[in-house]
N, C-alpha and C positions, 0 to 999 in steps of 0.2 A: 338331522332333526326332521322328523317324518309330521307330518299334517295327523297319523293316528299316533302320534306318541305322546308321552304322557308330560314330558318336559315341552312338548309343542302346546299343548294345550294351555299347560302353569304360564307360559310365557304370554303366550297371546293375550288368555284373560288378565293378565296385569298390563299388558299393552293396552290393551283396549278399556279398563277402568280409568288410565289417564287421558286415552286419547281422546277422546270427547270432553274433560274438560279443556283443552290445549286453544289457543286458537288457530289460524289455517297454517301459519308460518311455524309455529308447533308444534303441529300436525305433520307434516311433512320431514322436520328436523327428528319426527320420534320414528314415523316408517322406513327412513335412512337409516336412522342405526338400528330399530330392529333386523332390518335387510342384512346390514353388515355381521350384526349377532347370528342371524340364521346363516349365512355364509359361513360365515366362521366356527361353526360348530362342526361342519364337515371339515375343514382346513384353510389355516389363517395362511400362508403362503400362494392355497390359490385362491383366495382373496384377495390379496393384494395385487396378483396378477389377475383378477377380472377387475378392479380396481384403475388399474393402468391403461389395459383396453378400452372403458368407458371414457376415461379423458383424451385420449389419444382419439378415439369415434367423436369426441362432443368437438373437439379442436377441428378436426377435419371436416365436419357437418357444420359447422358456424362459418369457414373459411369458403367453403360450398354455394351458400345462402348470398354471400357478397361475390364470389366469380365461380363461374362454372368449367372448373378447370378439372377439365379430365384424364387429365395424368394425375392429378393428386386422388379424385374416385378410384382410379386401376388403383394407387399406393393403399388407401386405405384396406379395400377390398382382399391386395395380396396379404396385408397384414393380420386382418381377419381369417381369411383361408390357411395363412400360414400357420397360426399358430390351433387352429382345428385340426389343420394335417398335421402336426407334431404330435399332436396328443393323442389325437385319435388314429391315426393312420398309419403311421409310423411301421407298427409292425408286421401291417398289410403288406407294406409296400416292402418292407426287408422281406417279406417271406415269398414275394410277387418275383423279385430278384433273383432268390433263392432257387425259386422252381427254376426260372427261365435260366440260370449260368449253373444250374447244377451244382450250388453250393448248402449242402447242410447247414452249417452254422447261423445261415441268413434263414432259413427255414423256419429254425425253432431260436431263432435272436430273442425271444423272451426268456425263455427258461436257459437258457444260455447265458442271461447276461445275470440272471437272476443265480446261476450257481457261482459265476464267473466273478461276477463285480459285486453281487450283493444292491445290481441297482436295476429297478425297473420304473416305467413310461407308467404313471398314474392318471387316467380320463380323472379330467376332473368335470363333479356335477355339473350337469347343464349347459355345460358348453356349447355345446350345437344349437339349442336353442336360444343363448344370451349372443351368439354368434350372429345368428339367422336374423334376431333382433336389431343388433349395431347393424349391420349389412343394409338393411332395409331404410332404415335411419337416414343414412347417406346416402345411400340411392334418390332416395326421395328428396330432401336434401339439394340432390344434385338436378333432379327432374322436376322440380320447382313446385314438388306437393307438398312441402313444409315452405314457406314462403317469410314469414318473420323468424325472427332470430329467438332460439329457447332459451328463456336463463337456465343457468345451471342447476340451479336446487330441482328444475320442473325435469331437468334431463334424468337428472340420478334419481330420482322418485319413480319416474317412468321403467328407466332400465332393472333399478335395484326391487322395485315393487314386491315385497317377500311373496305376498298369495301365488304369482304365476313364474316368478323368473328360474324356478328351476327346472319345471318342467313344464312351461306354457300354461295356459294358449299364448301363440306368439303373437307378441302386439304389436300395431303400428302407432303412432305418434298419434294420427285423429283418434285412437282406439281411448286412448289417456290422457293424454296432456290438455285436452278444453279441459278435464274435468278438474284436474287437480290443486286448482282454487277453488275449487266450490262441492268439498263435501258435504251430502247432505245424510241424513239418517229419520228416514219417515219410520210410523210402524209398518207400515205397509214392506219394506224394503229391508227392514230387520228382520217381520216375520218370514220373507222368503226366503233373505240370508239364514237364518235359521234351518227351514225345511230343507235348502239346495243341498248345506253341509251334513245334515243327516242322511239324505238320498243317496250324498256321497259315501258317507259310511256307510249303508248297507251295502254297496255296490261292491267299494274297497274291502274292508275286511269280513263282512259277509258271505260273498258270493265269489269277487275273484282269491281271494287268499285261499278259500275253502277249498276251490276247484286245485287253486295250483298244488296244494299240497297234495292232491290225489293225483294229478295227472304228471306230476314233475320228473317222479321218479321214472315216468315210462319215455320221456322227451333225454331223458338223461341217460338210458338203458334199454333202448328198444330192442336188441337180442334177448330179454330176458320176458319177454312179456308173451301174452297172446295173441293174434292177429287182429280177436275182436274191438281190445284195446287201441291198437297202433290204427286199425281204423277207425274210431271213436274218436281218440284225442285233436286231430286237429279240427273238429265239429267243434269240441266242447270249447277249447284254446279262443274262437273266434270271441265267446263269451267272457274268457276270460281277461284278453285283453281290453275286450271292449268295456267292461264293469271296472277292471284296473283305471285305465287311463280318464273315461268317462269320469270316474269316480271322484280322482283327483281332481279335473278341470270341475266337479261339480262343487268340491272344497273349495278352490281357490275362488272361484265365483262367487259363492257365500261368504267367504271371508274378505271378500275386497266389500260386498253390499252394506257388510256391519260396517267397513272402514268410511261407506261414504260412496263408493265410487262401484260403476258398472264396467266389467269386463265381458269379452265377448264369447258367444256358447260355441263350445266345438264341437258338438253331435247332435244330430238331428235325426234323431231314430234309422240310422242305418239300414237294419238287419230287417227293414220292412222295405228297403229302396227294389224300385223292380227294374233296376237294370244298373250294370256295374257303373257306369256312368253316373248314376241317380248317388247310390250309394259315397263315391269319392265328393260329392257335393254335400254328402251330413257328415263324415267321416273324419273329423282333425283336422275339420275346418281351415283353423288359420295355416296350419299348411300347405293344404291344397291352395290354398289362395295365393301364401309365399310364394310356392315356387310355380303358378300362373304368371304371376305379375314378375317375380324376377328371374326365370329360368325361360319359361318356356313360351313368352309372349317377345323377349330380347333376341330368342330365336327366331323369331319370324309368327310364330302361331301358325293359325290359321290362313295368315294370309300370302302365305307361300300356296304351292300344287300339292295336292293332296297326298301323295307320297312323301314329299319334304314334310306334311304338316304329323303325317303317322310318325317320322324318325322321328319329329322334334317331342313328341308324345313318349317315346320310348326312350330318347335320352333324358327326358325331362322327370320320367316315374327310376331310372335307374340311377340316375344323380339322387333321387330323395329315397333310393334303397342304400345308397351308401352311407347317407346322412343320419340313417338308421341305427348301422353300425359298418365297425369295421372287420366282413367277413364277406366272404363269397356268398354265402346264401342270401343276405338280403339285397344284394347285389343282383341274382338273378331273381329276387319278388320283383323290385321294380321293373326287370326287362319285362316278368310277365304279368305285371298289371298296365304295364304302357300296350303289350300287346293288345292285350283283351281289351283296353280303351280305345286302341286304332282299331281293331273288330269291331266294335260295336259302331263307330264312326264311320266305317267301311259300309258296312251294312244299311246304317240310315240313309246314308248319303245315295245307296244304290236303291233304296225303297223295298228292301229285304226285312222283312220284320222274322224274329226267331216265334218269335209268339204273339198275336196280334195286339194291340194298342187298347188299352180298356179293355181288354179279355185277359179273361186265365190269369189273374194279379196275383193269386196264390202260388201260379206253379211260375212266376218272373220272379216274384217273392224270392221261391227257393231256387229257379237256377244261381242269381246274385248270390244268395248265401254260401251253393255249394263252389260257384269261380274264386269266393273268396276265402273259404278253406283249403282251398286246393293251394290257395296263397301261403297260407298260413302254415303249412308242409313244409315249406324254404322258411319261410320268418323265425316262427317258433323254434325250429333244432338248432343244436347248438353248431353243427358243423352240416356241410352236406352229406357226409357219410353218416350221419345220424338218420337225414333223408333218407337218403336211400336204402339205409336199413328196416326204415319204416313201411317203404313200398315193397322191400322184398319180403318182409316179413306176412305182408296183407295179402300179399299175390301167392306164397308159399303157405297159407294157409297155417303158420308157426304156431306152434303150440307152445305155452309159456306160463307166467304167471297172470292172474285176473287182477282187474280192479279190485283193491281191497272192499271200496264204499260205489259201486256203482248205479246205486239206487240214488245215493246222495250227488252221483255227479252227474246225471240226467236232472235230477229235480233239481239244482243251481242253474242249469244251463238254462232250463228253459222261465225261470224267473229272470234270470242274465235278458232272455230274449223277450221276455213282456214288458220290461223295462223300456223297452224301443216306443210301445206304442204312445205313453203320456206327451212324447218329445216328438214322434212324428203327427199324431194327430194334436190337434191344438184346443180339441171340444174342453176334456177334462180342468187343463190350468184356465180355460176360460170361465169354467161352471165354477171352481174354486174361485176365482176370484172375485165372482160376485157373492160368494158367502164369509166375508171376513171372518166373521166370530168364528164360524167354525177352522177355519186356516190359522187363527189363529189359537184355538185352540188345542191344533193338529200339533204345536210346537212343545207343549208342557207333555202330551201325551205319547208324541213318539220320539221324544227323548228318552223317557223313561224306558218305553218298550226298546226300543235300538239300543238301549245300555244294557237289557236284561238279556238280550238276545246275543250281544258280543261277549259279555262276561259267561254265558254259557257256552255259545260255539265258536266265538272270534277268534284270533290273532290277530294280536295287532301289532306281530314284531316284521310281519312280510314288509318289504321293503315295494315301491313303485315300480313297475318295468320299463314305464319310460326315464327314469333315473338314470339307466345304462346308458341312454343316447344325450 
């Protein structure tokens, strides 16, 4: 059940005509089962089994609270990871096997098992993220940042939360749980919940769906294409994930506002950041933050020797390339975004500037942009040999097919990329905000236009990309 789909929509607006009259203890009893509803419209089996994990995490995290026993943290923790690598990793790791003993059938154990038994390993939604969730829980939990004991209704409102738990922002406990006695719903807080979730649409089915149907076919089939193409797409891609996912967190955000309650922003105008370092600080926010505070701060950080503190940088972005997905390629994004993050760190630390500090903001602007297309090479294909195909292709000059709509996928991109500025500079929402009437006016008016505008060029059947992780 998608945030642009039309049974999301029916649903919610009958959620939300009762849940304001409800009071707080009704409130909470109706976002539980809508949570459960939305879950289970992908699949009531792995609901039941995220289900299970949540009480098995809330048992573990209360026991936590009362003794600090750190063999029960490791149990939890494996339990969590365990059941991530089953799902997701599973057939990484048969094919990781495969290469190293020289066994075919561990190779291609998917379609193997899939002609064989007629049974295949199904990701179920959002794992990774309700994973990364419980994880953090107990951690905290166990390092004394949740300090009184949660009741249960506040735990399962938290975790099962429908706006973010399928595909973030990943919350922490301070993120929600003060609030969740105390919804409130101003105009002020409805009209924004309003404007965030249409920003989101145009973003979502606007701009990234538009883009992907033009560029997909050449990400799925780069022998077939032109060079000019194969070097275009992963420029435009950068936009298109980032209006995808953006887009989503800007849904979920509006939709928690009308519920009452503030969740937290996970981009910060990016694509305007002048140095890759700047950029991973507005970028998916709560996970750059996740895996600071629980990956790469437990290794030591910074306060190891500088060398130790580059590996722990580069284990730390290669663990969140796996968490990605399970393939080689986002596997080596993360090694090469941990590089580029130890370079840049290397460099400050030696008083090496690439481009001077308050100068040239435009051309720091665009080195960031282009270190992190060059990312998006590995992220975006579906295998490395799609990679590489794409580089051979741009170096060989390939002659192929063109962009059907290339006029159309430059002008998305670069509305994709004006988008950054409202969210990195802060003048605009501040000048709006001193003119209510017209903010709120902006809500009746660009409903209407954002409806006329998807009924003409939308689709609203593209699914989310972060779905997949």
């Amino acid at each position: 059940m998608l945030f642009n789909s039309g049974i999301f929509i029916l649903l919610f607006l009958v959620v939300y005509m009762i849940y304001w009259q409800l009071p707080v203890r009704g409130k909470q009893y109706l976002i539980i089962l809508t949570s459960l509803v939305f879950y289970a419209w992908y699949s009531i089996p792995f609901l039941l089994m995220f289900v299970a994990l949540l009480i098995v995490n809330y048992w573990i995290g209360m026991r936590l609270i009362e003794s600090k026993n750190k063999g029960l943290l490791i149990a939890g923790i494996v339990i969590d990871a365990s059941i991530l690598g089953v799902f997701k990793y599973f057939y990484l790791f048969a094919e990781s096997i495969g290469h190293i003993f020289g066994i075919p059938y561990l190779v291609e154990l998917r379609t193997n098992w899939i002609h064989d038994l007629k049974f295949e390993i199904i990701l179920p939604i959002g794992i990774s993220f309700y994973t990364f969730q419980v994880i953090a829980f107990i951690v905290d939990c166990y390092t004394g940042k949740i300090t009184e004991k949660v009741s249960p209704m506040k735990f399962y409102v938290f975790t099962l939360f429908f706006p973010h738990f399928v595909a973030g922002p990943i919350m922490r406990a301070p993120d929600l749980i003060p609030q969740i006695d105390h919804p409130s719903l101003t105009r002020d807080r409805m009209v924004n919940g309003c404007l965030i979730i249409l920003q989101g649409v145009v973003k979502k089915v606007l701009i990234a769906d538009r883009l992907g149907s033009i560029t997909n076919p050449a990400w799925q089939n780069p022998q077939l294409y032109d060079a000019t193409v194969l070097f275009l797409i992963p420029f435009v891609w950068a936009f298109q994930i980032y209006c995808d996912f953006s887009g989503y967190t800007d849904m979920a955000r509006g939709l928690a506002k009308l519920l009452g309650y503030e969740i937290p922003e996970n981009f910060k105008g990016p694509f305007l950041a002048r140095s890759y370092s700047e950029l991973w600080q507005r970028w998916h926010i709560t996970l750059s933050h996740w895996l600071r505070d629980y990956l790469y701060i437990p290794l030591g950080g910074s306060r190891v020797g500088p060398w130790r503190t580059y590996m722990n940088l580069i284990l730390t972005f290669a663990i969140g390339g796996l968490w990605h997905g399970a393939n080689y390629n986002t596997v080596l994004w993360g090694i090469y975004t941990g590089i580029i993050l130890s370079l840049e760190r290397l460099w400050e630390h030696s008083g090496y500037r690439l481009l001077p500090e308050n100068r040239f903001n435009g051309l720091r602007v665009l080195y960031t942009y282009i270190i992190f297309c060059g990312g998006c090479l590995l992220f975006a294909a579906p295998t490395i040999h799609h990679s590489m195909d794409i580089v051979k292709g741009v170096i060989s000059n390939q002659r192929g097919l063109p962009i059907a709509d290339l006029g159309s996928m430059i002008g998305l991109a670069i509305l994709g990329y004006l988008l950054n500025i409202p969210q990195y500079y802060g003048g605009f929402k501040e000048w709006l905000e001193q003119k209510p009437n017209l903010k709120l006016a902006l809500v009746p008016v660009s409903t209407f236009l954002i409806g006329l505008l998807v009924n003409l060029y939308g689709d609203v059947t593209g699914t989310f990309i972060y779905f997949n992780f």
